[in-house]
C-alpha positions as CSV (number, residue, x, y, z in Angstrom):
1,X,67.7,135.4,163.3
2,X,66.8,136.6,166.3
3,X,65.8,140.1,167.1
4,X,69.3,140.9,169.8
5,X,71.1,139.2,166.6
6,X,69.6,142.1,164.0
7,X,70.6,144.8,166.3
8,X,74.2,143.6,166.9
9,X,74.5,143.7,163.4
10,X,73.3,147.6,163.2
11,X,75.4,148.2,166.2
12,X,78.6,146.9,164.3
13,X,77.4,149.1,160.8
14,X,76.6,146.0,158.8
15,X,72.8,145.3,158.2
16,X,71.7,143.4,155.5
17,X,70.6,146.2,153.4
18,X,74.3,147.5,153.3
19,X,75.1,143.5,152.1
20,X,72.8,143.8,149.4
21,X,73.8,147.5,148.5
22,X,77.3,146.5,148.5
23,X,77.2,143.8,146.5
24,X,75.1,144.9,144.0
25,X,77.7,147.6,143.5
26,X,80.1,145.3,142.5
27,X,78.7,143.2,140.7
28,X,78.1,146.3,138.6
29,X,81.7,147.5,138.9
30,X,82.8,143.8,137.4
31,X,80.3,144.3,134.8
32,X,81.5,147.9,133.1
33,X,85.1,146.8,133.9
34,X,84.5,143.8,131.9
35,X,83.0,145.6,129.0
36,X,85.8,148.2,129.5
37,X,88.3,145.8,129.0
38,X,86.8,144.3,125.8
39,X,86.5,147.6,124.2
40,X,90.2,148.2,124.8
41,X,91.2,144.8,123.5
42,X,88.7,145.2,120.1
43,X,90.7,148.9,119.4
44,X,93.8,146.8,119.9
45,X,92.6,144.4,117.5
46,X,91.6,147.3,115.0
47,X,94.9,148.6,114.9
48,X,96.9,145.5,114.5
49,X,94.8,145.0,111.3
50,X,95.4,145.6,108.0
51,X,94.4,148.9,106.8
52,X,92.2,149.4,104.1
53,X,93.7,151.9,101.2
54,X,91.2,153.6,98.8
55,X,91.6,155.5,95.7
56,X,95.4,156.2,94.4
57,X,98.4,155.6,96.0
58,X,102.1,156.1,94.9
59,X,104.9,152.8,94.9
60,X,108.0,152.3,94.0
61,X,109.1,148.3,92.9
62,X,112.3,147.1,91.8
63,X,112.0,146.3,88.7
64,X,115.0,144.4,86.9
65,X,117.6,146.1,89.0
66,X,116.0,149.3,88.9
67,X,114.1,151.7,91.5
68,X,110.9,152.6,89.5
69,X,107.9,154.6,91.1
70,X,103.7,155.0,89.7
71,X,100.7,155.8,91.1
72,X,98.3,152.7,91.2
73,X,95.4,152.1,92.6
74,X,95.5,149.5,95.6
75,X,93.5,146.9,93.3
76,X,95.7,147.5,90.9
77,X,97.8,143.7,89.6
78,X,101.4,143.6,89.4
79,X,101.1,143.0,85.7
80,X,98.6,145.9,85.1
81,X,101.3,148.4,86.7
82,X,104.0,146.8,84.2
83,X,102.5,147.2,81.4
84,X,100.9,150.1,81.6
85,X,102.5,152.3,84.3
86,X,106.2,151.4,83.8
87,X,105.9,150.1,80.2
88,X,107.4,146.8,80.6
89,X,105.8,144.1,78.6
90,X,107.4,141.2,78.4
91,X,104.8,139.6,81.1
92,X,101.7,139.0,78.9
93,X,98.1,139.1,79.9
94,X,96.3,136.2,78.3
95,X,93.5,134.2,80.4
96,X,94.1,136.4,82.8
97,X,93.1,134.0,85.8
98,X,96.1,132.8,86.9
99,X,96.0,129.4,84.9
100,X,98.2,129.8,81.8
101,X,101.3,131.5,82.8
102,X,101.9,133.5,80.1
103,X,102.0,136.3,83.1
104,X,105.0,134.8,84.8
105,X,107.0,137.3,86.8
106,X,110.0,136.4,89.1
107,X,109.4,137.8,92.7
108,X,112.0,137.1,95.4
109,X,113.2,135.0,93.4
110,X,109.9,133.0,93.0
111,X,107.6,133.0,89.9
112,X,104.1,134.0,90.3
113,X,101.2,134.6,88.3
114,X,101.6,138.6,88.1
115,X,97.8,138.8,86.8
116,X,96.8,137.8,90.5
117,X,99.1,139.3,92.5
118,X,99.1,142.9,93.9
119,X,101.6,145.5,93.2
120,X,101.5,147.3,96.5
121,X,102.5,143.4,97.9
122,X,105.6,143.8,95.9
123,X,107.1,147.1,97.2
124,X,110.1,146.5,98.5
125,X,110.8,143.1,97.0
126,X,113.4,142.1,94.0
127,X,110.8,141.8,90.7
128,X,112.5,140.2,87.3
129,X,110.7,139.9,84.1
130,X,112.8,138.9,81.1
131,X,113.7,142.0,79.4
132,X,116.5,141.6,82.7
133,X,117.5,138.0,81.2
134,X,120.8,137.1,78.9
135,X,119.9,136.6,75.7
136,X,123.5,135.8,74.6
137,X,124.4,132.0,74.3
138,X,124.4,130.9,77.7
139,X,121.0,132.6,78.4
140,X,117.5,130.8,78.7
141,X,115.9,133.1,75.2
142,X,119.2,131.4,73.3
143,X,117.9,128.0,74.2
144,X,114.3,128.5,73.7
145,X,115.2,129.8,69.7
146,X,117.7,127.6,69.1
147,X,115.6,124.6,70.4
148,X,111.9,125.7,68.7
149,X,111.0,126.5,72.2
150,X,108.1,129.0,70.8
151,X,105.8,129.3,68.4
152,X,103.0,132.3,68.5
153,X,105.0,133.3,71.2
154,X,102.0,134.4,73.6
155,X,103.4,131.5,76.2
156,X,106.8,131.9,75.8
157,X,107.7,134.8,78.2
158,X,105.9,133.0,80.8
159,X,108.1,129.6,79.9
160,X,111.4,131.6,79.3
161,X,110.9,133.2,82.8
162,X,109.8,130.1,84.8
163,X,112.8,127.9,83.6
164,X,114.9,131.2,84.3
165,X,113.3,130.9,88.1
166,X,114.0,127.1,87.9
167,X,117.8,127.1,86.7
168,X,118.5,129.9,89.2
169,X,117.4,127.4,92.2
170,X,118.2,124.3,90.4
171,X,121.5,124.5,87.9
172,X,121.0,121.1,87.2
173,X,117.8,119.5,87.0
174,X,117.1,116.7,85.4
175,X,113.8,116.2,82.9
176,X,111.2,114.6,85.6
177,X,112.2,118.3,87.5
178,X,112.0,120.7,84.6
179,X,108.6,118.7,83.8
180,X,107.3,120.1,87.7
181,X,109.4,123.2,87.2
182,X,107.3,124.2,84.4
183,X,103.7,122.5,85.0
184,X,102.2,125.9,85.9
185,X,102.7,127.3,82.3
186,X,100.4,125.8,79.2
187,X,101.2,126.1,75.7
188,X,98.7,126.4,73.2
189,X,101.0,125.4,70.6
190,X,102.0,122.3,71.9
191,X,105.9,123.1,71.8
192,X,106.6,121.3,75.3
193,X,109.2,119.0,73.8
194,X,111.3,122.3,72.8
195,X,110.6,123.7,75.6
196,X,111.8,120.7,78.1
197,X,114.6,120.3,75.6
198,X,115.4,124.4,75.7
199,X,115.7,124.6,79.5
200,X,118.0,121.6,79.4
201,X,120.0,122.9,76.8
202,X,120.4,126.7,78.9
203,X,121.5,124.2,82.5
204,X,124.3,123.0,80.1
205,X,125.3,126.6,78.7
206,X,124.9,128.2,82.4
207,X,127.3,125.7,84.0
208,X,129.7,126.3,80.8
209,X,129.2,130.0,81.0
């Protein structure tokens, strides 16, 4: 460039310091705005999270038709807080790792394993267990005594309360459906042929009910 050039450009304001200073001002500018925006995008994050609860906390589940409050911890299973903070039992705890279904509990109408699911997960959903169920002759407990449908009688809540689940979504199954209705419950006894022939027996006293 020559030297007339140079002074133009000092005439006009603009040298090539300025350039420099001025871009190096922005470049910094883009830089804090971009860390700026990050940090307000990762405290959006943060509150669209789950929170984490500690310690004790009080719930109220509705349990067989009925508003009933405790004070659980947030670990705490939805069996645990049955049995031992609202005193209903007929869920039993027996391997305890969600493979025998002795446990069974009817949420939103579906049947989990209540041994591995959370209590506070349940507020504010529809929980059965079958202290709820008929036991009179077009009930599912009927079928299961009058077809030998237990024995020791450690599985059979978890039975009687997955074929309730299954008749209340299928009135009518047929034996290949019952069979994949139940397959998430074990018996140690080996009364499965009562059992099939119990929750076919309470389809045909619900429809006649």
């Amino acid at each position: 460039m020559a030297a007339h050039d140079l002074k133009d450009d000092a005439v006009r304001g603009h040298s090539r310091r300025d350039f420099l200073r001025g871009s190096s001002v922005a470049a910094a500018t883009a830089v804090l705005t971009g860390q700026a925006t990050t940090a307000i995008e990762e405290a959006k994050a943060a509150e669209s999270e789950p929170k984490v609860l500690s310690g004790e906390l009080k719930i109220t589940l509705q349990v067989n038709g009925e508003s009933r409050s405790c004070t659980v911890e947030p670990r705490s299973t939805l069996l645990d807080t049955l049995r031992h903070r609202l005193d209903v039992t007929g869920p039993k705890r027996v391997c305890d790792r969600a493979s025998c279904g002795a446990c069974t509990t009817i949420v939103d109408g579906v049947p989990v394993y209540s041994c591995t699911t959370l209590a506070v997960a349940c507020q504010g959903k529809k929980i059965e267990t079958l202290e709820s169920f008929d036991t009179g002759p077009a009930g599912v407990p009927h079928a299961f005594h009058q077809h030998d449908g237990l024995m020791c009688g450690y599985c059979t809540p978890g039975f009687v309360t997955a074929c309730k689940a299954l008749l209340d979504k299928n009135p009518n199954p047929t034996l290949d459906e019952v069979r994949r209705g139940l397959d998430g419950n074990i018996c140690r006894c080996g009364t499965y042929i009562g059992v099939l022939e119990a929750a076919l027996a309470a389809a045909k006293a619900m429809k006649g009910a």
